[in-house]
N, C-alpha and C positions, 0 to 999 in steps of 0.2 A: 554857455560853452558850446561851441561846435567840435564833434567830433569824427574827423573826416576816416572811416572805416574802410576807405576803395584808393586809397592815393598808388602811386606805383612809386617802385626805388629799384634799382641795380644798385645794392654794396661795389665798391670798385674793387675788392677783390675780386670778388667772383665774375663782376664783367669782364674784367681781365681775362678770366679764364675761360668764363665761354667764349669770348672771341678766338682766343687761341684754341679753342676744342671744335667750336662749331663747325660742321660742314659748310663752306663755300657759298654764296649767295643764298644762305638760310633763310626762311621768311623772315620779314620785319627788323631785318640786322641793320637794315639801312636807315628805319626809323629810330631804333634804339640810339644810333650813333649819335644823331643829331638833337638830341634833348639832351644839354649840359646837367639842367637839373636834376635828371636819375642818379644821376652819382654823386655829385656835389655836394655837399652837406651844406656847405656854410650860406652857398646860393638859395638850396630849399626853404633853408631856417630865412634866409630874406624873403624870399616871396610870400611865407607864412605868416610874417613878421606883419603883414599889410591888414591881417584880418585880425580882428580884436577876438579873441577868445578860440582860436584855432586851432585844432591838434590833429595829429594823424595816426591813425594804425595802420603801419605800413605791411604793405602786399607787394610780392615779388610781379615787375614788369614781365610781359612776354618777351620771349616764348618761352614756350613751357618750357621746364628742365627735360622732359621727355623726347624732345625732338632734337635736342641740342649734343647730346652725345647716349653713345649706347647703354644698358643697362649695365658693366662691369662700370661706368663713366659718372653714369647721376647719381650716384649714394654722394659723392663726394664732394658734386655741384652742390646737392640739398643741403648738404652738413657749413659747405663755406656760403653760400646763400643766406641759411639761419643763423649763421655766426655771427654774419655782416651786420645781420637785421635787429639781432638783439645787442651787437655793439654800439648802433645809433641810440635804441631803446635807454639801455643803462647811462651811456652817455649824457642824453638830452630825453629825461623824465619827464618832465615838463611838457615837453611840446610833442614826445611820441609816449602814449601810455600803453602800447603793445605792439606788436607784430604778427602776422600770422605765417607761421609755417609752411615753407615746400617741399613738396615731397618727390622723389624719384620715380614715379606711376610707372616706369614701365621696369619697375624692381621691386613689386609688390612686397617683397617679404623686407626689403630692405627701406622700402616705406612705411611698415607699420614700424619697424624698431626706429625710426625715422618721429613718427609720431612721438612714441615714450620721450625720445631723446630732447626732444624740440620744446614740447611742452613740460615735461619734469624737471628736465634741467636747465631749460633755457627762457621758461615762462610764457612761452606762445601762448595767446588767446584762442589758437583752433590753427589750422591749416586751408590750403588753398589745392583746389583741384581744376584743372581747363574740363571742357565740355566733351571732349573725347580724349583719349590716350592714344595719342602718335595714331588715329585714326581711328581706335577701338574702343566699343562703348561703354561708357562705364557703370553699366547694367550687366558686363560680363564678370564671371562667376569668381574671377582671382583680385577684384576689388571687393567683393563683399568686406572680406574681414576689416578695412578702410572705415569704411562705413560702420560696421559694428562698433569699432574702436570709438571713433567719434560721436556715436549714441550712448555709447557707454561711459562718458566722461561728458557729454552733457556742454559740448562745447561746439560752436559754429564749423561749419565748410562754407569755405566762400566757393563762390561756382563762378569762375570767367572763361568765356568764349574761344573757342582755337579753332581758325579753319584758313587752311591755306587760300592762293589765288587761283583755286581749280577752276578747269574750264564751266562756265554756263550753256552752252552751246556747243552740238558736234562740229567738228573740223577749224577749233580754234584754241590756240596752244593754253591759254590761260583768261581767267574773268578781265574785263575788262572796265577802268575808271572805276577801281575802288570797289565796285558794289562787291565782290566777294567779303570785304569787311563791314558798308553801309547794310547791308543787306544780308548778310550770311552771316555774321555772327549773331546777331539776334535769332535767326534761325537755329544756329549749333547751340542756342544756350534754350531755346524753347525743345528741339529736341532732344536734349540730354534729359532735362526737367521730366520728358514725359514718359522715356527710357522707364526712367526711376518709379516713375507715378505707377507704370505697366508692371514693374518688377516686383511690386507688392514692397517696397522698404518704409512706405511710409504704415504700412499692417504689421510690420515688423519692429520697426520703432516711431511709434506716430509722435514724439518728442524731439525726435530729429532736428537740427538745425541747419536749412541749406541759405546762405544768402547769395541769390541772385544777381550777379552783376545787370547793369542799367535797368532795373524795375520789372525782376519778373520778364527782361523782353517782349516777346511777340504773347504772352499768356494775359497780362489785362484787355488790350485791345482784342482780343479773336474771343471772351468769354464766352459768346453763346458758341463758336462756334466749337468749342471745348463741351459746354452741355447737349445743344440739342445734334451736336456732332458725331464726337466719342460715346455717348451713350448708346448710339447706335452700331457703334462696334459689333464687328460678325457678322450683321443681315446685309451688308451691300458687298462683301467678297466671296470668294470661296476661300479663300484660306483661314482653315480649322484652328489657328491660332490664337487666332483676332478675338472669334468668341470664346476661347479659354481665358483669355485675358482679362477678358469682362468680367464673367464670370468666379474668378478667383480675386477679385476686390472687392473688401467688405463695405464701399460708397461707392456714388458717385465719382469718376474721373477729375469734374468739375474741384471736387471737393478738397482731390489732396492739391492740387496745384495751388488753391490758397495757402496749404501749408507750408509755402515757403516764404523764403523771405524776401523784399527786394533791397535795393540800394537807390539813392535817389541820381545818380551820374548818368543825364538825361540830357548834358550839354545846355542844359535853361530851357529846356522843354516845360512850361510850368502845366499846360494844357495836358501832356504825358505824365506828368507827376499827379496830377488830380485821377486821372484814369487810374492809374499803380492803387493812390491811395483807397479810391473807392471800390478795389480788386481786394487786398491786399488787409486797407485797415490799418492805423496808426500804429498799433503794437507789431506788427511787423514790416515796419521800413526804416531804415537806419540812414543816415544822413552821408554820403558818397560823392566823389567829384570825379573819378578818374586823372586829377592831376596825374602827371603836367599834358599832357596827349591833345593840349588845346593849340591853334595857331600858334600862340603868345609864350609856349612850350615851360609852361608852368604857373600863374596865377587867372589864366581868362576859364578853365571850366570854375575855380572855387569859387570868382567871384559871378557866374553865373549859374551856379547852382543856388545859391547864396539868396540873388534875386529870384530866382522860380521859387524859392521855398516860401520868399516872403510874398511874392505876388498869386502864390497858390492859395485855394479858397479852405484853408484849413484854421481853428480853431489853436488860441495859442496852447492849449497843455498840447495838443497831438502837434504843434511844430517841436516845442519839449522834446515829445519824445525820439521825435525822429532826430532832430538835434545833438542830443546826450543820453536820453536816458535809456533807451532799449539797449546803446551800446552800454550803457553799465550796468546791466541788468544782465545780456547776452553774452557778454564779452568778460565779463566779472573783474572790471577796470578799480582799482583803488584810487580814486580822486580825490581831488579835497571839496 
C-alpha cells in the first residue's frame, strides 16, 4: 500500500469561494485555475486508479486561507475547506483514509476552536499550517496555543511553504523565472523549521509532530552547516539575542531539526531522497508526491516519486515504512 500523505485538493466548494473572496491577482490563483484535477473528483479517482495500491490524505492546495481573505473571512473558508475534505473522505474510504485540516492562522483564537471542531467532529488526522502567516512567523507568541493543542493530542502539523514572488534584487518589481518558488520556498520552510527549533517548542514538547513538506527542505543537504554552524551561535555578532538562544536549548541545534519529519515529494529526486533519509531516518519520512503540481497536472510527481523510492538505496522494511506504515502509526489510519 502506498499512502500518499502530501496530495493537494481544492473541495469545489470552497474554490468557488475563494475565488469569489480573493483579492485580485492573488498569488498562484492562476496556477490553481489551471489544474482540472484539484477539484475534480471523478478525474483524481482516474489518475489514482493507475497506481496499484494508492491512496491519499488529502491537504488543502495553496494558498493559504490566510492570505485569501481577512480574518472576520477565514473561520468560514476553514470550516467549508474541512467540510469539502471530509466529504471526499466519507465518500470514498477507500482511496482517501483522512484528511488533514485548515486552519484560519490569521484568526488564531478561531483556529484553535477550528482544531476541536475538525478533528472531533470531523476526524481530521492533524492540521496544516504554511511556513509564515500572511508574513508573520510562526514562532510569534499568538500561535503558541496552535501548537500546544497539537502536542497535546499527539497528532501531525503538516508544514508547507508560502512565500510570495518578492523582489530578489533592489530596483526590480518582483523575482524573476520562478525562483521565488524553485528557490524560496525550500528556504521559507527551512526557516520556519529553525524559528521553532530557536523558540525552544521542541523543549516544550519534544513529542511534537511537524512533517515537512519536500524532505525537511534545505535542513538534510546544509547538515554540517546546521552543526558546526548554529553551534556557533552568538560569538560571530553582536546581537545579544543570538547567544540567549543558544544558551536556552537543552541540545544541540543540529539535533531538534532531526526531529521533524519529512515527506518524500522531491519530484523523483531519488539522490535528494537518500540525503532526507540519511538526515531524517526511516521512522520519520512518510511517503508524499505533491500531486498533481507536476507538468502532466496530476499523475507525473506519483508516478515519479514512485520510481525514486524504488531506485533509492533503501532496505525493503524502511521503503514499508515510508510507504504505509509510519502513516498508520502517525496518522492513526484504520486500514485493513
Amino acid at each position: 500500500m502506498k499512502i500518499d500523505v502530501f496530495p493537494h485538493v481544492l473541495p469545489r466548494r470552497y474554490f468557488d469561494r475563494m475565488l469569489a473572496v480573493a483579492p485580485p491577482g492573488m498569488a498562484l490563483q492562476k496556477r490553481m485555475a489551471g489544474i482540472p484535477v484539484l477539484v475534480d473528483l471523478e478525474q483524481r479517482l482516474r489518475v489514482m486508479d493507475r497506481y496499484d495500491g494508492y491512496m491519499q490524505v488529502l491537504t488543502l492546495a495553496s494558498p493559504p486561507i490566510e492570505v485569501v481573505g481577512a480574518p472576520s473571512v477565514t473561520p468560514d473558508l476553514a470550516r467549508m475547506a474541512n467540510d469539502g475534505m471530509a466529504e471526499i473522505v466519507a465518500k470514498h474510504p477507500d482511496r482517501f483514509p483522512g484528511f488533514v485540516a485548515s486552519l484560519p492562522m490569521n484568526n488564531p483564537d478561531a483556529a484553535l476552536k477550528e482544531i476541536d471542531r475538525a478533528i472531533d467532529g470531523l476526524g481530521a488526522t492533524g492540521v496544516q499550517m504554511f511556513s509564515n502567516v500572511a508574513g508573520h512567523p510562526l514562532d510569534a507568541p499568538q500561535y503558541q496555543p496552535l501548537f500546544d493543542a497539537m502536542a497535546a493530542r499527539d497528532l501531525p502539523i503538516w508544514l508547507h511553504p508560502a512565500r510570495p514572488a518578492i523582489a530578489d534584487y533592489l530596483g526590480e518589481p518582483r523575482s524573476k523565472y520562478d525562483l521565488w518558488w524553485a528557490f524560496g520556498w525550500p528556504y521559507e520552510t527551512s526557516l520556519a523549521m529553525g524559528r521553532l527549533v530557536f523558540s525552544g517548542l521542541f523543549d516544550r514538547h519534544p513529542r511534537i509532530k511537524i512533517i515537512t513538506h519536500h524532505m525537511g527542505a534545505m535542513a538534510p543537504y546544509f547538515e554540517g552547516r546546521l552543526a558546526g554552524g548554529l553551534d556557533q551561535l552568538g560569538t560571530r555578532s553582536d546581537d545579544p539575542e543570538d547567544l540567549q538562544a543558544l544558551s536556552r536549548l537543552e541540545r544541540r541545534p543540529l539535533e531538534y531539526f532531526r526531529l521533524f519529519y519529512g515527506d518524500t515529494a522531491l519530484f523523483g529526486a531519488h539522490h535528494a531522497m537518500e540525503c532526507g533519509l540519511a538526515f531524517f531516518g526511516a521512522d520519520r519520512i512518510l511517503f508524499g508526491t505533491d500531486m498533481p503540481f507536476d507538468p502532466e497536472k496530476g499523475p507525473g510527481f506519483i508516478r515519479d516519486t514512485i520510481a525514486a523510492m524504488e531506485r533509492m538505496r533503501a532496505s525493503d522494511e524502511d521503503r514499508a515504512k515510508i510507504y504505509e506504515g509510519n502513516a498508520r502509526r502517525l496518522l492513526r489510519l484504520r486500514l485493513a
